[in-house]
N, C-alpha and C positions, 0 to 999 in steps of 0.2 A: 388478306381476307381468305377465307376458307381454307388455311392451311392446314386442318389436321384430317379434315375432307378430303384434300387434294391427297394426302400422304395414303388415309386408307384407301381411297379408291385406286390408287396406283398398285399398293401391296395385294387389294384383292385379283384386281385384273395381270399382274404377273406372271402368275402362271399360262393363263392365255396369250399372253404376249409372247411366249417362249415358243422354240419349234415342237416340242414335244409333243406325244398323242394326245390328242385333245375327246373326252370322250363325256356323254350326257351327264356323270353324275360329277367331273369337276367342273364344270358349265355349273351345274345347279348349287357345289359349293362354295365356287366364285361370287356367285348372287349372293348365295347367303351369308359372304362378307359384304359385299353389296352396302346390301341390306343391315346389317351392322354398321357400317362407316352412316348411313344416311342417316341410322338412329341414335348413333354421337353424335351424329351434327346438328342434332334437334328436330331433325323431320320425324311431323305424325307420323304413329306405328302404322295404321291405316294405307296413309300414302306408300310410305317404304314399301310395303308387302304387295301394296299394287303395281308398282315401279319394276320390282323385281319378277313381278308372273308377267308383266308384258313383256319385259325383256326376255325372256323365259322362250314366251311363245313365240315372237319374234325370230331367237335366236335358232331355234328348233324348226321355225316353220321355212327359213332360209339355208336350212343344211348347212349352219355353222360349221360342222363335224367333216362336213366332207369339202370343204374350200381350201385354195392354198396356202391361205396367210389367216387362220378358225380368231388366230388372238386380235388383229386387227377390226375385222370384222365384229367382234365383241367390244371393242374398243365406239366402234363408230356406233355400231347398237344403242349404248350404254350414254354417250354423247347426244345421238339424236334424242331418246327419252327424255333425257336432261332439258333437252332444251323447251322439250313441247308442255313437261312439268312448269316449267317457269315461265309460260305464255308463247311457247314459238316464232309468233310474229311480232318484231319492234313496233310498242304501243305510240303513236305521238301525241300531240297535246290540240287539242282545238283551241285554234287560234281565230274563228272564223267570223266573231261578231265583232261591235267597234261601239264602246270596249269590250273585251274577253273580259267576263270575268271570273277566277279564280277561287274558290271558299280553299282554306288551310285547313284540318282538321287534325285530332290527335292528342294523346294525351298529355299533361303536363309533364316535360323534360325529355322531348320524346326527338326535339330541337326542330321544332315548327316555326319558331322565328327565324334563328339562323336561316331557316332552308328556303324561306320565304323572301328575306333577303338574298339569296343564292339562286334560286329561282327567278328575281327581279334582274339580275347582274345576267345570269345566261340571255334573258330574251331580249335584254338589252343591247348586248356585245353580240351577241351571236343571231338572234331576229328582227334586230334595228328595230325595236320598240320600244314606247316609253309608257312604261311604267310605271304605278302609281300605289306606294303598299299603306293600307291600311290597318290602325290598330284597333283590334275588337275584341283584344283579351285586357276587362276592365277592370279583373278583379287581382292579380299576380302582382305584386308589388316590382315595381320598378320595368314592366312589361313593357309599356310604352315607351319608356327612354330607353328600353333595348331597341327596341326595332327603328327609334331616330340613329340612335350609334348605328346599327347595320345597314341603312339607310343614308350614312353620310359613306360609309366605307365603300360604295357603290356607286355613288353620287344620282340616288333614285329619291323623289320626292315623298315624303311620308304624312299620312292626312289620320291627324286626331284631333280630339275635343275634350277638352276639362273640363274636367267637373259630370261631363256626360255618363249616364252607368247604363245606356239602352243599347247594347250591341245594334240593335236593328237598325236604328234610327244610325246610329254612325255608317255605319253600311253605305244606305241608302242615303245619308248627305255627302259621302266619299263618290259614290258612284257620280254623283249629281255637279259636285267638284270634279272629274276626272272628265266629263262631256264638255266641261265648260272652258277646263285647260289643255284639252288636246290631249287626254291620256289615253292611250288606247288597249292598254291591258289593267285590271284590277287586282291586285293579290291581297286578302283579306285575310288576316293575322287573328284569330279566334282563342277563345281562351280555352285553357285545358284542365282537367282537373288531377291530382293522381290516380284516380280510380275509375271507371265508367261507372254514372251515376245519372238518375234519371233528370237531373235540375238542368246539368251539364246536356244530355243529350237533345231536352226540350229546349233549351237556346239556341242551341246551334239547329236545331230542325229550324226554329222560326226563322232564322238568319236567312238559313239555305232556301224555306218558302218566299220570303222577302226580296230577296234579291236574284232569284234564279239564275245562281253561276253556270256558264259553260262547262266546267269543271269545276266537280267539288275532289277535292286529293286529300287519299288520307295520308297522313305522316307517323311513321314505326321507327323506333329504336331497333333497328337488328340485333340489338344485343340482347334484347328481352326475351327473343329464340322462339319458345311456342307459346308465352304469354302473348307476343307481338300477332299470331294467327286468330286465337281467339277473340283479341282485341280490336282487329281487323271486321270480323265476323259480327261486332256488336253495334259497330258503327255503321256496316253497310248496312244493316236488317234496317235500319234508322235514315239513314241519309242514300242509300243507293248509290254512292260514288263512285265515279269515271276509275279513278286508279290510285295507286299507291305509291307511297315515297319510302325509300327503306335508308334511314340515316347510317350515320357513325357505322360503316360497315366494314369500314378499313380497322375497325378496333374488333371485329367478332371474326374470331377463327373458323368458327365452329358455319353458322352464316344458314344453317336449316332452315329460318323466315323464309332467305329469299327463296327455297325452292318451295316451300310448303305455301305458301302466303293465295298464289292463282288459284290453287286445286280447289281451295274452300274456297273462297269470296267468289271465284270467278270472274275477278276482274285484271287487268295487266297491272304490273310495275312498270311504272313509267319514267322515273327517277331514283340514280341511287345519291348517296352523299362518301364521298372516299376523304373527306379530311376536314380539316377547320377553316380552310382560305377560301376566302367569296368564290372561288373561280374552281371548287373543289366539288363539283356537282358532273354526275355524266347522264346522259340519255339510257334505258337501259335496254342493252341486245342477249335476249335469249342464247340465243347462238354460243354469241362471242365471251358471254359467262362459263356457260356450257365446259368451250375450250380452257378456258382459266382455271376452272376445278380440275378438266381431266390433265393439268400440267403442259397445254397443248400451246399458251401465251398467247397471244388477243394482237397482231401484226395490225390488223385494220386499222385498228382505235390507234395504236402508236404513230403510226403513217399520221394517222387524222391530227391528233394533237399536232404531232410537227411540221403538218401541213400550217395551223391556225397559228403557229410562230414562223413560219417563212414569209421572210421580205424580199421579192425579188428585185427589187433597187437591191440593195445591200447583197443578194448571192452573185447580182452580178460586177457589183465591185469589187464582190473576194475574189473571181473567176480572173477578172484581169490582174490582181493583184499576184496570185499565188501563178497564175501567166509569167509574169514579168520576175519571179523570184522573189516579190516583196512582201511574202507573209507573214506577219509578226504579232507578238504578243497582243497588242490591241487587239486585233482581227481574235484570236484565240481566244481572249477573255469575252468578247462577244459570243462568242458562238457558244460558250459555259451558261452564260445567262439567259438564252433563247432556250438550252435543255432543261435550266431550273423553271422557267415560267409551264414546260409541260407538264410538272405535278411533281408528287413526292418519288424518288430513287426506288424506293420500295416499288411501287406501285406501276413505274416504269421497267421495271425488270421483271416486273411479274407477270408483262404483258411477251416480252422476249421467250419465245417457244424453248423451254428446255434450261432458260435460266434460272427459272424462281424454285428449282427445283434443287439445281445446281447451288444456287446462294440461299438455300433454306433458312441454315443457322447462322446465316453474317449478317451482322446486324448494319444495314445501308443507311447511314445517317445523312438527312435531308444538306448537314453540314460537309459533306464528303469533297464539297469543292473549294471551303476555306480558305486551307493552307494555301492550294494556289492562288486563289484572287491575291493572299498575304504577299504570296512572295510576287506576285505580276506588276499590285501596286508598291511594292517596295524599287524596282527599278526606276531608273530614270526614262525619262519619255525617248532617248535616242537608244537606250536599251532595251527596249520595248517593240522602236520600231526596226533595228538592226541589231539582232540578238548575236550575232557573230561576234560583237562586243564586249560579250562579258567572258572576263578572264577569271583566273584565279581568286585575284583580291576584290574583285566585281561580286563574285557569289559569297566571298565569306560576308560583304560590306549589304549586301540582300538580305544573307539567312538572317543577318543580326534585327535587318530592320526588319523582318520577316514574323520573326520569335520562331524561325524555323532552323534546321540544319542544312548545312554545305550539301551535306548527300539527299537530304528532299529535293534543293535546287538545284541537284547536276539531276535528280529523277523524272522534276519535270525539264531540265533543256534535251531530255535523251526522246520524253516522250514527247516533243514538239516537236521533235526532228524528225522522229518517225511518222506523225500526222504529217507534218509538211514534205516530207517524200511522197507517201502515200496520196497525196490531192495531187502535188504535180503527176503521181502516175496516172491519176485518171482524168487528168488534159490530157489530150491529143489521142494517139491510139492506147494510153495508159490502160484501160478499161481490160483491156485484152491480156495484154501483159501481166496484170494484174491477177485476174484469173488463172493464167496459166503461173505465176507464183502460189496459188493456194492451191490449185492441183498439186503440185510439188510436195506440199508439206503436209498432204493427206497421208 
């Protein structure tokens, strides 16, 4: 996401970054690439031109020109704007009545189901609540038995009615069923149409009078770019809702919604969607977006995810294990599958400061861990758990069962060996030692 954003913004602020004289009128031609990169990226002309005279006065009114590091300074300028563009402060969700409820809104394909199911699986796993999703788009063929499939792939209960064509009335016999079984959050699944049209708008008003959600959220395709602000703008004038969802954003390079999207409506993004897997939803941080466009990588959110995959039963079985010399392929091929449950390769590297920059044009296939699972599960279980074992005729009788080559499986025993050097050095006073090896090789 946003990668030709991230590329121009880096090209424009370059010359600032360098030591060279820095003086008012490449300050103002810097912006006015700025200001270019925002307007490929689909941000209003409007917004852009305002982005860039605050930054402007900003930069002027702090003696850019006369500080020691003028490029940094324009760096963090340009960052902080960024983020106060896209709401400043992380929006969260009212969760505070019993049930919450939810209204969905948005137009057709804009993946209001999907997200509605995604949305049920986050406050599920992550708020310990249960959930109860409702279907209220009556008219889309086959609507209904989507959101039961997303609803089993979740394992969240899903409350329709056949034959029923009253959005309202299912609402309000959903909500009525959700008091009665102990559901304590509602997410109501509305129908959308392709165009904002007045039939569509007055339903969904009656819904949202009817049922008074805690949150009504709209939901945007970021790929629609500035159809997606307008579209925004026509639903709030109508419905006045809490916040917005911005889907499929790991598919828009370009990704101008998400900064244009607060300025007009005035209201937060609160949710983005980064993939297709139930578990492919994040909260969203002004901030730490911010850092993502300016190639700066999002450390928090990476820690977070691999915090929600650490078992400390299990780190501390490794700890004695890899103590006692017995670390082995087992133990490895776990700790691969705890990094795939953090989301897609892409999407993890883009978060590593200095890398998504770095692996721009490599294409990081979700499958990039494959071959080794191939060649791990190809060993036997005593070569697995004592890899000192395999010899010669051991790795060619692997590649074969592998469908891989001798030299894949001498690549990964050289890089297991160097991970399992690497964790004994940082038992004991390894930490330090360790350190003072990367000093070295500065």
């Amino acid at each position: 996401m946003f990668d030709n954003l991230s590329d121009k913004l880096d090209k424009a602020l370059h010359v600032l970054k360098g030591h060279g004289s820095i003086t008012e009128v490449n300050v103002a031609e810097t912006l006015k690439e700025v200001r270019r990169a925002l307007l490929d990226a689909d941000v209003n002309f409007k917004i852009a031109k305002e982005f860039t005279n605050t930054v402007k006065e900003k930069a002027l009114g702090q003696n850019v020109l006369t500080t020691l590091q003028p490029g940094q300074l324009m760096v963090k300028l340009v960052k902080d704007e960024l983020t106060q563009l896209m709401g400043g402060e992380t929006a969260g969700i009212n969760l505070s009545a019993s049930p919450s409820i939810i209204l969905m809104s948005g137009l057709q394909g804009s993946g209001k189901t999907t997200f509605s199911g995604k949305l049920a699986n986050f406050l599920k796993t992550k708020k310990s609540k249960k959930p109860l999703l409702v279907a209220c788009d009556v008219y889309r063929p086959a609507a209904i038995n989507q959101l039961h499939v997303v609803g089993d792939q979740v394992g969240v209960e899903v409350y329709s009615e056949e034959g029923n064509m009253n959005p309202v009335e299912i609402a309000q016999n959903a909500i009525a069923h959700a008091k009665k079984n102990g559901h304590n959050v509602v997410i109501v699944d509305t129908a959308g149409r392709l165009a904002v049209d007045e039939q569509m708008m007055t339903e969904i008003a009656n819904v949202h009078k009817a049922i008074n959600p805690q949150e009504t959220l709209f939901v945007v395709d970021a790929m629609t770019g500035q159809d997606a602000v307008n579209t925004a703008k026509a639903f709030n004038d109508r419905l006045n809702f809490e916040g917005v969802v911005l889907t499929k954003l790991d598919g828009d390079t370009r990704g101008g919604a998400a900064i244009s999207i607060k300025s007009v409506v005035d209201k937060p993004i609160k949710f983005i969607g980064t993939g297709e897997k139930m578990d492919a939803i994040d909260v969203f941080h002004p901030a730490r977006m911010a850092d993502r466009i300016l190639g700066m990588g999002d450390v928090v959110s990476l820690v977070e995810r691999a915090q929600e995959q650490f078992d400390e039963e299990e780190a501390r079985k490794l700890q004695k294990k890899i103590a006692k010399n017995q670390f082995g392929f087992d133990d490895f091929i776990k700790q691969i599958q705890q990094v795939k449950k953090m989301g897609s390769m892409k999407d993890l590297v883009g978060m590593i400061p200095g890398a998504g920059k770095a692996l721009k044009d490599v294409d990081i296939d979700d499958d990039a861990f494959k071959h080794i699972e191939a060649i791990i599960h190809s060993m036997t279980p005593a070569e697995r758990s004592t890899p000192a074992l395999i010899n010669g005729s051991r790795k060619k009788r692997i590649a074969n069962g592998s469908g891989t080559s001798v030299t894949q499986v001498n690549q990964l025993m050289k890089q297991f060996d160097q991970m399992s050097k690497m964790m004994k050095m940082m038992q004991g006073g390894g930490g330090r030692k360790m350190m003072q090896m990367m000093g070295k090789m500065k």
